[in-house]
C-alpha positions in Angstrom: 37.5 1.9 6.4 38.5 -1.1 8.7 40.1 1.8 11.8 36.0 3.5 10.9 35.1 -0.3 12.0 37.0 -1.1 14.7 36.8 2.5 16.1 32.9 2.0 16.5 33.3 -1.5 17.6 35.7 -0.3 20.3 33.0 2.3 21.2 30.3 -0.5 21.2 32.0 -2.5 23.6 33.2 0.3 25.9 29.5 2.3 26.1 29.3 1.9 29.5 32.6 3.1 30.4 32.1 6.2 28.2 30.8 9.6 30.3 28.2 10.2 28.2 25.2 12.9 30.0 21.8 10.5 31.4 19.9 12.7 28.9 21.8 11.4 26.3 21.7 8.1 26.7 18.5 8.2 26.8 17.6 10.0 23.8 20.3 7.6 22.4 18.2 4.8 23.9 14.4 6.0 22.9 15.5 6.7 19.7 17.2 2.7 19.1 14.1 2.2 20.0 11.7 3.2 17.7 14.5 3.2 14.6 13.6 -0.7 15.9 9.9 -0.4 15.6 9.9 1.8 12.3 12.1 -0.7 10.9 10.3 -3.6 11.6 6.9 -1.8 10.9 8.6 -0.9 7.4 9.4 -4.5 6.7 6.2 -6.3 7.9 4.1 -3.4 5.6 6.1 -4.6 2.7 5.9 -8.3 3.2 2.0 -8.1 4.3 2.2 -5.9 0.8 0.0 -3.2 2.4 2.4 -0.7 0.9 0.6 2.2 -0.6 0.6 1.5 -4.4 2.0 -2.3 -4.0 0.8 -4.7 -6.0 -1.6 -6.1 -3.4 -3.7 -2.6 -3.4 -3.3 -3.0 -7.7 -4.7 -6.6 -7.6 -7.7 -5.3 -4.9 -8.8 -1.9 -7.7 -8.6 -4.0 -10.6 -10.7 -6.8 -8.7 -13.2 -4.3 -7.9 -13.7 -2.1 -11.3 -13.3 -5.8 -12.9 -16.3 -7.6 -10.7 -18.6 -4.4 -12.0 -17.4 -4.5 -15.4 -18.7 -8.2 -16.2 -21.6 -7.6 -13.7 -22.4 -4.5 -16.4 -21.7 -6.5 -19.3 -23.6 -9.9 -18.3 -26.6 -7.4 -17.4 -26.3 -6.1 -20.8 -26.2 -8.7 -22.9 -28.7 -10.6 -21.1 -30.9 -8.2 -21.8 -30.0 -7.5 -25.2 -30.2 -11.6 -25.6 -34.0 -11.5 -24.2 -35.3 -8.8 -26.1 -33.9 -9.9 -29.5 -35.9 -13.2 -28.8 -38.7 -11.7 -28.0 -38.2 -9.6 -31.5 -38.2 -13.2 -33.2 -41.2 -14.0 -31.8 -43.1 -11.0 -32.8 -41.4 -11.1 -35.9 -43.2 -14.2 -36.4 -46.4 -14.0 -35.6 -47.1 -10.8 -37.7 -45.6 -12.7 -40.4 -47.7 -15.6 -39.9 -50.9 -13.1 -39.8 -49.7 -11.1 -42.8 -49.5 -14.7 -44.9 -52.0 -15.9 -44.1 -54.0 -12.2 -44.2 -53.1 -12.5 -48.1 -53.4 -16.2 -48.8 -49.4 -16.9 -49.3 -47.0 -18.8 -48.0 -43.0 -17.9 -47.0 -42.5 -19.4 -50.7 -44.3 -16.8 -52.1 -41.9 -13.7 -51.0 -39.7 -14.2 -53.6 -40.1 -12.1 -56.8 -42.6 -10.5 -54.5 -41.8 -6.6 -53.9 -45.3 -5.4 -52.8 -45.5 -8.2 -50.1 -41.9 -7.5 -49.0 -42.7 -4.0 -49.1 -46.0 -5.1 -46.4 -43.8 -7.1 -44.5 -41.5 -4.9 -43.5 -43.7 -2.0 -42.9 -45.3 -3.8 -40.7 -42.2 -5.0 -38.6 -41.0 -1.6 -38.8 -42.5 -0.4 -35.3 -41.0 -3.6 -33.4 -37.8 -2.6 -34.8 -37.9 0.9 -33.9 -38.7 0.0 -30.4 -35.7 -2.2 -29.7 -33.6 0.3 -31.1 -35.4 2.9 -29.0 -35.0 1.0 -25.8 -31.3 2.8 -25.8 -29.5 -0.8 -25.1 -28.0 -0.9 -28.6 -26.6 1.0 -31.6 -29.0 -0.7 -34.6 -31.4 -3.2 -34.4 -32.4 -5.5 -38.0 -34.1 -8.5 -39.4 -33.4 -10.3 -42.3 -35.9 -13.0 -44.3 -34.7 -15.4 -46.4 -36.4 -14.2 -49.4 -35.1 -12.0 -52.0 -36.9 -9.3 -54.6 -35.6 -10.5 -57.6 -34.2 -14.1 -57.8 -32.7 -13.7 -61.0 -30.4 -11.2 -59.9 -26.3 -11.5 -59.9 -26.4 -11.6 -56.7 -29.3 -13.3 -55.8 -27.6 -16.2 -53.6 -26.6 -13.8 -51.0 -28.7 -10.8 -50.8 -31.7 -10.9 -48.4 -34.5 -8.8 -47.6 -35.0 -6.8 -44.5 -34.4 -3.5 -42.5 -31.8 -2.2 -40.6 -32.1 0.8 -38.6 -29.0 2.5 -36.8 -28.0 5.3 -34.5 -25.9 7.9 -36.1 -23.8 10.6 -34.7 -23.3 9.1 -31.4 -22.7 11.4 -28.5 -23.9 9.4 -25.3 -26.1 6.0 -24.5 -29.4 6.3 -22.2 -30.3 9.6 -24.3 -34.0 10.0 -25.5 -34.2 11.1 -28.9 -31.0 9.9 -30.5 -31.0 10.1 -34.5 -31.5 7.4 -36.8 -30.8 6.6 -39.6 -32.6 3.8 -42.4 -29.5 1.5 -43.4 -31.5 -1.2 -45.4 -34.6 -1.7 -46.7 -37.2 -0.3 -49.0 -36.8 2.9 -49.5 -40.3 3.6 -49.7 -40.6 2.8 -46.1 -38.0 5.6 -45.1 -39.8 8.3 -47.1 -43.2 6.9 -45.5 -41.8 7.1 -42.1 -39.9 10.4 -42.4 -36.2 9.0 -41.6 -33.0 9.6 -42.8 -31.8 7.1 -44.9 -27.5 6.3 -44.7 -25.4 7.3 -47.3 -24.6 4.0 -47.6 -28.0 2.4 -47.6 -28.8 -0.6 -49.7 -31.9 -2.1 -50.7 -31.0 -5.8 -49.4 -28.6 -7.4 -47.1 -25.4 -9.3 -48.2 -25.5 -12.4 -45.9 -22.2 -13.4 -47.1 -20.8 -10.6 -45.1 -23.0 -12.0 -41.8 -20.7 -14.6 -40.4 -23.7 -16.8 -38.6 -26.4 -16.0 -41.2 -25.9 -20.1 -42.7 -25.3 -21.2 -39.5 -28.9 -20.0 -38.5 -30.2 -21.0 -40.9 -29.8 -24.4 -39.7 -31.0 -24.0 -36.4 -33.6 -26.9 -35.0 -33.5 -26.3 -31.3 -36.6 -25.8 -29.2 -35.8 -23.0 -27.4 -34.4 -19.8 -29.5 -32.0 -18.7 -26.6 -30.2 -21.8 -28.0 -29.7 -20.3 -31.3 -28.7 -16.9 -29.4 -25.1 -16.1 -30.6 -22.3 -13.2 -31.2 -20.4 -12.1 -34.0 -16.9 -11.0 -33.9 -15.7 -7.6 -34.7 -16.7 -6.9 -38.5 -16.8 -3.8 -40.4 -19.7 -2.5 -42.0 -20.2 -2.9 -45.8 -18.9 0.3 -47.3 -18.8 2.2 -43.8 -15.6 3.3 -41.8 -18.2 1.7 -38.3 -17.1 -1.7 -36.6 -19.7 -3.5 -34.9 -20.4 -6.9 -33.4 -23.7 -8.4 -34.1 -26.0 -10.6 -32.1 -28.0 -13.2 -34.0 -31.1 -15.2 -33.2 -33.0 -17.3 -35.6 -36.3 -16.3 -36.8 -39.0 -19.3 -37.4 -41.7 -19.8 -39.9 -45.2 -21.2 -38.7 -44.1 -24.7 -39.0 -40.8 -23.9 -36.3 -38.2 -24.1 -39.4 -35.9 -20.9 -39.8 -36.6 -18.9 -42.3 -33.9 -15.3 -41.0 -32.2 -14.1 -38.7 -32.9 -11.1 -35.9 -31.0 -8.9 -33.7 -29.1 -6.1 -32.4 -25.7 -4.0 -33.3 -23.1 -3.1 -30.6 -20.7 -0.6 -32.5 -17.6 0.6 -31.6 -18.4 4.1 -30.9 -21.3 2.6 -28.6 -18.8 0.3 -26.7 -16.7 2.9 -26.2 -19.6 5.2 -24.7 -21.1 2.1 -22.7 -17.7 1.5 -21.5 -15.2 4.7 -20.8 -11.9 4.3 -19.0 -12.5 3.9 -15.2 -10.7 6.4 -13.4 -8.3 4.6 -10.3 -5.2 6.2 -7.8 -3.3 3.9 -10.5 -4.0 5.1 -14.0 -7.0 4.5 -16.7 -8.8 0.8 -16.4 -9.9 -0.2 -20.0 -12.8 -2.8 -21.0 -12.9 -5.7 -23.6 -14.6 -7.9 -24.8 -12.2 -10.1 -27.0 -12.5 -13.6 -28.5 -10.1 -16.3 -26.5 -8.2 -18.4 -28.3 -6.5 -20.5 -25.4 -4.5 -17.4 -23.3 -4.3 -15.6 -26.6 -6.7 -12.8 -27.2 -7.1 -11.4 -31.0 -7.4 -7.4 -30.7 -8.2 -6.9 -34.2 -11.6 -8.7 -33.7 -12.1 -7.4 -30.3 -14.4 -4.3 -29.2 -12.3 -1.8 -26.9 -13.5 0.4 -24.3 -12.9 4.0 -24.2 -8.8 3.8 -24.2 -7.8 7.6 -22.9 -4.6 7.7 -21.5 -3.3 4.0 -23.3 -2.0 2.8 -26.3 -3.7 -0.4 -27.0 -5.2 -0.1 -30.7 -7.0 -3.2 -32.4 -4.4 -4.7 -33.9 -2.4 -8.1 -33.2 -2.5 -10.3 -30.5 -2.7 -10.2 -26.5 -1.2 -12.8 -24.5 -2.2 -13.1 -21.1 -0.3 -15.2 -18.2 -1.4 -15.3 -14.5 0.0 -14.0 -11.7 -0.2 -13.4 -7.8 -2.7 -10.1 -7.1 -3.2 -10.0 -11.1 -3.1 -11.3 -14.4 -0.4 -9.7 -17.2 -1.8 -9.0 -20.9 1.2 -8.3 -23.4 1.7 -6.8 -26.6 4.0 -7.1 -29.0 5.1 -3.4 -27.7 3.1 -2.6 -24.3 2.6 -4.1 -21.1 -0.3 -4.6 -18.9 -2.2 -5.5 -15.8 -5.5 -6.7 -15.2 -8.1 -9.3 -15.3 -10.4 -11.4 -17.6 -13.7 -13.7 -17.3 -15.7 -15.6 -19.8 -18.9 -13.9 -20.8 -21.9 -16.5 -20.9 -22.4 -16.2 -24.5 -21.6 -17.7 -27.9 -19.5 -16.5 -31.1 -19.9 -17.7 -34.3 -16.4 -18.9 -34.4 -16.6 -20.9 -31.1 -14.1 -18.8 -29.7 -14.8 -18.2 -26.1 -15.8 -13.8 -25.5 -13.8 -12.9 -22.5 -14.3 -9.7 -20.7 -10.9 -8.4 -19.7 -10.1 -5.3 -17.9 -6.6 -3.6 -18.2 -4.3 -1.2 -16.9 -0.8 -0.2 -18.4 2.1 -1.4 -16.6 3.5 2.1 -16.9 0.8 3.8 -15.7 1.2 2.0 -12.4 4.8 2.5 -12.3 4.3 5.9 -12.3 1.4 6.4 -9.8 3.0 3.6 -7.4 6.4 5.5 -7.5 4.3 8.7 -6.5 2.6 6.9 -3.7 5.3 5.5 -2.2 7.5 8.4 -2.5 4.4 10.2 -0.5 4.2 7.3 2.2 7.7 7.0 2.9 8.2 11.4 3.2 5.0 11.2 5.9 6.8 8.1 7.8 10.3 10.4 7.6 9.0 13.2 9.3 6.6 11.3 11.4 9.8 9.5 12.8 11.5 12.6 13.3 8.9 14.0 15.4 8.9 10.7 17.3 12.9 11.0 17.6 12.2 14.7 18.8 9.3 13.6 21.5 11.5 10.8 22.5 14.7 13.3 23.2 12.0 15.8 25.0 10.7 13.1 27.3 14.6 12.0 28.1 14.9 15.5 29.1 12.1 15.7 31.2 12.8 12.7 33.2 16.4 12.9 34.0 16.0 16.6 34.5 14.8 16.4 37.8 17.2 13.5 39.0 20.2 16.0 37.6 19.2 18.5 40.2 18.9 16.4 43.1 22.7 15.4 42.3 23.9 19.3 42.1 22.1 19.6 45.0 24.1 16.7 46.7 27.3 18.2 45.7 26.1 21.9 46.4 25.1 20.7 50.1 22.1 23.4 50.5 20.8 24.0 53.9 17.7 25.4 55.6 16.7 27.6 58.1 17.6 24.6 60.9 20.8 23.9 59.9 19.9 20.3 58.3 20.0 19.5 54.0 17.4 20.8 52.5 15.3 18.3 50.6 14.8 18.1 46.7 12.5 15.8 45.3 13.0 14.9 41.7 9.6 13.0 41.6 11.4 9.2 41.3 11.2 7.8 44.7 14.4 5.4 44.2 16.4 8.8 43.4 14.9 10.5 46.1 15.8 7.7 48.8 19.4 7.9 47.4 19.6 11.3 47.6 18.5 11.0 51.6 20.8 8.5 52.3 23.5 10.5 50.5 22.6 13.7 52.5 22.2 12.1 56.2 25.6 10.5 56.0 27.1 13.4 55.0 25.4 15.6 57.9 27.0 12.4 60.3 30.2 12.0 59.0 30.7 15.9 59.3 29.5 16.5 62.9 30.5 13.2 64.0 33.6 13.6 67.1 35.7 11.5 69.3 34.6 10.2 72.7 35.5 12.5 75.0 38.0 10.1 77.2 39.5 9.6 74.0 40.0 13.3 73.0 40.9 14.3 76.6 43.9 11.2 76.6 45.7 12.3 73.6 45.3 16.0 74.5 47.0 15.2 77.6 49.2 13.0 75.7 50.2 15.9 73.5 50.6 18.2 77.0 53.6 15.7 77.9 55.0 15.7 74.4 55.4 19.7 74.8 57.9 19.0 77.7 60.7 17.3 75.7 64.1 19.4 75.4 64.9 19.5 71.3 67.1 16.8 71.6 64.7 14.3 72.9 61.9 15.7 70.3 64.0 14.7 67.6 64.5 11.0 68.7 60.6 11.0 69.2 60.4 12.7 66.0 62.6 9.3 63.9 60.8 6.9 66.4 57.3 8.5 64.9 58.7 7.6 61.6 59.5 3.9 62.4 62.9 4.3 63.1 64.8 2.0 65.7 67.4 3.1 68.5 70.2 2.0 65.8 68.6 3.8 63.0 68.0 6.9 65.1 71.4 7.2 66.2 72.5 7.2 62.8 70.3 10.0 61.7 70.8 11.7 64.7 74.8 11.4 64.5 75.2 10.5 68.2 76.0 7.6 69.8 73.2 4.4 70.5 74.3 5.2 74.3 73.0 8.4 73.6 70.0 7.4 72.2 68.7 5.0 74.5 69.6 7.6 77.1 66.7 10.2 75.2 64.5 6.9 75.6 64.4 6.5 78.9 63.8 10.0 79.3 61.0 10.5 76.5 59.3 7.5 78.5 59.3 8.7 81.4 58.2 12.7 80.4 55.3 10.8 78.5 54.4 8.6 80.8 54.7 5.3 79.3 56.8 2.1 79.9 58.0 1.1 76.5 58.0 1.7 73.6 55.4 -0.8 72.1 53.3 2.0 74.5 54.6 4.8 73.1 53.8 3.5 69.3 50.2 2.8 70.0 49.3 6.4 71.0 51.5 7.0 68.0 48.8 5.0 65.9 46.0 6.2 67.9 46.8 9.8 66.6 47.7 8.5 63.0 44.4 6.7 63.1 42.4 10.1 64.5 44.2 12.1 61.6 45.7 14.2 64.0 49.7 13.0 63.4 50.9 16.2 62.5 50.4 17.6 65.8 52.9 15.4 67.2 55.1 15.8 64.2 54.8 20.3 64.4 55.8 20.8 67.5 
């Protein structure tokens, strides 16, 4: 592994050495290049956390389907809250006028089944329209006067009626079917409605959590008395349902029951469904806050398709960066919560939370991402293949204008013809390159010049062998002692062949002779001496 490293850092450091093609080093270089770019893009997308299905674009979906989830749910139970108000009102007054139509007092409803009986026909209608106004499941009102006082359970069981949707399908529907859950039952026969299976003939305030509470009430305004039950289960009924409860007031502004509306389960679940996201199934609650701890088993829960969250145990939820994290004792999840402007009987503080399981966006992030990063990949490699087609294209032309150098083409006129590559520095090169070739091939000696050493070369035809051979060692350096060695005759001799090769070639000495010696060595022309 090291030799792999020092083999590349040896290649590193000796790039420009290497004869690598232009083209190549350019693709080499475009593609370094945006490998750069994608890299950095990469890394500034994951640090911005822009990255598809990061937990920036998480904390932005559950923001929005969170901000219309409590803007829904405030709506809702404002309006729930205002017209259960005005049902206290109107419960009043047409008990006032009923009193006082038949000379009693609130006193007198006790022990009194025929003006129970009156009273509740007679609130009947206002009852039916609030549960007609499709905003609930049940709407009821309880009096705090009983039909028999001497009854067992006497201390707890209350007049009034209770009227319910059954057999829920959808919310916002005309013509749902209701049923008659308490109340006389002559007033179910008289009206023509269905009575429950598990109808009774008074209310059990015990099982009411507020019911005393109310009772108590001595504010001016009712919205003051306005407040929520938790999640309770209906007496004898599989149903879960949370109640809201205002105070009902006699003629003298005391409270003498209790009015309101039912949310059930099924209807919270139909009001709320699982909101559809790129990340999984959102779910809605509305739990009761205990510091960061959220009890499910008294909590009403959205539509939960696609989860596992049941209404049991506790949620604890902790804060974090894009979102806040709700945990189980065996799931995990993500999402948000805000405090609902209303009041439980408990004191508890109703949240509205809205969830997401952790694995679900595990999954749908993986996907994403896996998506994202496949279009990037072959986005780059059509970059990388663009970037080695434009290399191509622009050293394309400036590899012709070199093979045209070396192939030295020529026109009609004898002169180099020109090729243009389309890169005006090239193209200037390529000129200069071309015109000194053209003059260094017909460039020639001065004529004077030419004409000496031709005559020069004349004279040297005249020596006999003996004295060639002399000028022959001289040519190659040689000195009159030297050359008689080589020669194998005496220095007399030699210097004899001297002064005859002197005065054949028409010079006085030899520093003469060696500078047209030099003067053909210089012309390229030695070997004309030298073959004779």
């Amino acid at each position: 592994m090291s030799h792999l490293f020092h083999k590349i850092n040896y290649l590193l450091r000796h790039w420009n050495e290497v004869g690598v093609s232009m083209q190549r080093k350019l693709t080499i270089y475009f593609a370094c290049t945006v490998l750069v770019v994608y890299a950095a893009a990469v890394i500034l997308i994951q640090t911005a956390g822009i990255m598809p299905g990061s937990e920036r674009n998480l904390g932005e979906t559950l923001t929005v389907q969170h901000q219309n989830t409590v803007s829904a749910m405030t709506k809702q139970m404002d309006l729930l809250t205002a017209r259960s108000i005005r049902l206290s009102e109107e419960i009043t007054w047409t008990m006032e006028q009923i009193l006082i139509e038949q000379g009693k007092t609130f006193a007198d409803i006790n022990n009194n089944p025929q003006l129970i009986l009156d009273l509740e026909d007679s609130l009947y209608g206002t009852l039916e329209t609030v549960l007609r106004s499709n905003a609930c499941s049940g709407a009821f009102f309880i009096l705090d006067a009983t039909v028999n006082t001497e009854a067992e359970s006497a201390d707890t069981s209350r007049m009034g009626v209770y009227l319910r949707f059954s057999d829920l399908k959808a919310v916002g529907t005309a013509n749902q079917h209701m049923v008659y859950f308490r109340g006389a039952a002559d007033i179910a026969r008289k009206k023509q409605i269905q009575m429950h299976n598990r109808w009774n003939l008074e209310f059990d305030t015990s099982l009411i959590p507020c019911y005393e509470t109310l009772l108590e009430f001595r504010q001016s305004r009712l919205a003051e008395g306005a407040m929520w039950t938790e999640r309770i289960q209906l007496s004898n009924t599989w149903e879960d349902v949370i109640l809201l409860c205002v105070p009902v007031l006699d003629q003298n502004g005391v409270p003498c029951g209790i009015c309101g509306v039912e949310l059930s389960q099924l209807y919270f679940v139909l009001s709320y469904p699982a909101a559809e996201s790129r990340f999984g199934n959102m779910i809605t609650l509305l739990a009761p806050a205990e510091g960061r701890k959220y009890d499910l088993s008294k909590s009403m829960i959205g539509n939960a398709a696609g989860t596992y969250l049941k209404p049991d145990g506790l949620l604890k939820v902790r804060n974090g960066k894009y979102y806040q994290t709700a945990t189980t004792e065996t799931d995990r999840y993500f999402g948000f919560s805000s405090p609902l402007d209303a009041r439980l009987c408990s004191g508890r503080q109703p949240m509205i939370l809205t969830l997401l399981p952790e694995e679900s966006y595990h999954q749908a992030s993986l996907r994403s991402r896996l998506i994202w990063y496949a279009g990037t990949f072959v986005f780059l490699i059509l970059i990388l293949l663009m970037a080695g087609g434009a290399s191509g294209h622009f050293s394309a032309p400036i590899v012709r204008s070199l093979k045209a150098v070396q192939q030295t083409k020529t026109g009609e006129d004898g002169q180099n013809a020109r090729i243009r590559s389309g890169i005006s520095e090239i193209d200037a090169l390529v000129s200069f390159l071309q015109t000194r070739s053209q003059e260094l091939k017909t460039s020639e000696l001065p004529p004077e010049i030419d004409a000496m050493l031709q005559e020069f070369k004349v004279r040297v035809g005249r020596l006999t062998p003996a004295e060639l051979l002399i000028f022959q060692l001289f040519i190659d350096g040689c000195d009159v002692q030297t050359a008689a060695e080589r020669s194998f005759v005496s220095v007399a001799t030699v210097r004899k062949h001297n002064t005859s090769i002197n005065r054949k070639l028409e010079v006085s000495n030899r520093e003469e002779l060696m500078v047209y010696v030099d003067l053909f060595r210089r012309c390229g022309r030695l070997d004309e001496l030298k073959n004779r």
